[in-house]
C-alpha positions as CSV (number, residue, x, y, z in Angstrom):
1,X,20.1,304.7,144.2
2,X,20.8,308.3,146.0
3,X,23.5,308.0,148.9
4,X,22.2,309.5,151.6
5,X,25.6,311.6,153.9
6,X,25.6,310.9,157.1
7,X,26.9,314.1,159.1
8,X,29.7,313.4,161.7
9,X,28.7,316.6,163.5
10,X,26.6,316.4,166.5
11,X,23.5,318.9,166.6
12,X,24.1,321.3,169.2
13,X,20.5,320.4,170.9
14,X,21.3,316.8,171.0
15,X,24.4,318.3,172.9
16,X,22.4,320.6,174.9
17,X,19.6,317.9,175.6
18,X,22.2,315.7,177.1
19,X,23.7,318.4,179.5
20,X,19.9,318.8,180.8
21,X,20.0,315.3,181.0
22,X,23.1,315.3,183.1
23,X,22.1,318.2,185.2
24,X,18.5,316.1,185.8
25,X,20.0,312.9,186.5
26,X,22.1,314.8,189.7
27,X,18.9,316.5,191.1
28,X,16.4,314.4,193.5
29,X,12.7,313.5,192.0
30,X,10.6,316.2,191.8
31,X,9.4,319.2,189.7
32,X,12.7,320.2,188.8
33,X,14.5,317.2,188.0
34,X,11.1,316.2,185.2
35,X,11.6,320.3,184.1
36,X,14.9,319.6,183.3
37,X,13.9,316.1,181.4
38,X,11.0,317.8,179.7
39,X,13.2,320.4,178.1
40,X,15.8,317.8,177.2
41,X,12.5,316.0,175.4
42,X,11.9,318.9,173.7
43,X,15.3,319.5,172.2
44,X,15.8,316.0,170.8
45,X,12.9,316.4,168.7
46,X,14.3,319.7,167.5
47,X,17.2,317.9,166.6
48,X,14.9,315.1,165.0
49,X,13.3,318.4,162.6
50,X,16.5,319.9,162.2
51,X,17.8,316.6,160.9
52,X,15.2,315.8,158.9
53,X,15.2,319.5,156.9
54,X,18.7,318.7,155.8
55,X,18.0,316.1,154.7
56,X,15.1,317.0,152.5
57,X,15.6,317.7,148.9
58,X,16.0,321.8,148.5
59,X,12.6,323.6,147.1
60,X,13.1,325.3,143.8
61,X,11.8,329.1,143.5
62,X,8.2,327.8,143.4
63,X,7.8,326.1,146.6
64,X,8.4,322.6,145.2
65,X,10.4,319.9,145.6
């Protein structure tokens, strides 16, 4: 069975989605508080992709896994 690593380093857009979040969660309801949470939305599932491409085996020279 493969181990899978488990990084201890935190993506720098789950870092940046959460200062959005922060920033959002100080502003009153409105255009740009949901701006703010949209973009936040956005980088999580940047992180998600970022995550998901490490973890995927590396292609050899002919585009293959």
């Amino acid at each position: 069975m493969a181990s899978m690593q488990i990084s201890t380093e935190t993506s720098t857009w789950l870092l940046q989605a959460r200062d959005f979040l922060v920033e959002a969660r100080r502003l009153k309801p409105g255009f740009a508080r949901n701006e703010l949470r949209e973009t936040a939305k956005v980088l999580r599932e940047l992180a998600e992709c970022e995550a998901q491409a490490e973890s995927a085996p590396p292609l050899d020279r002919t585009g293959k896994a």
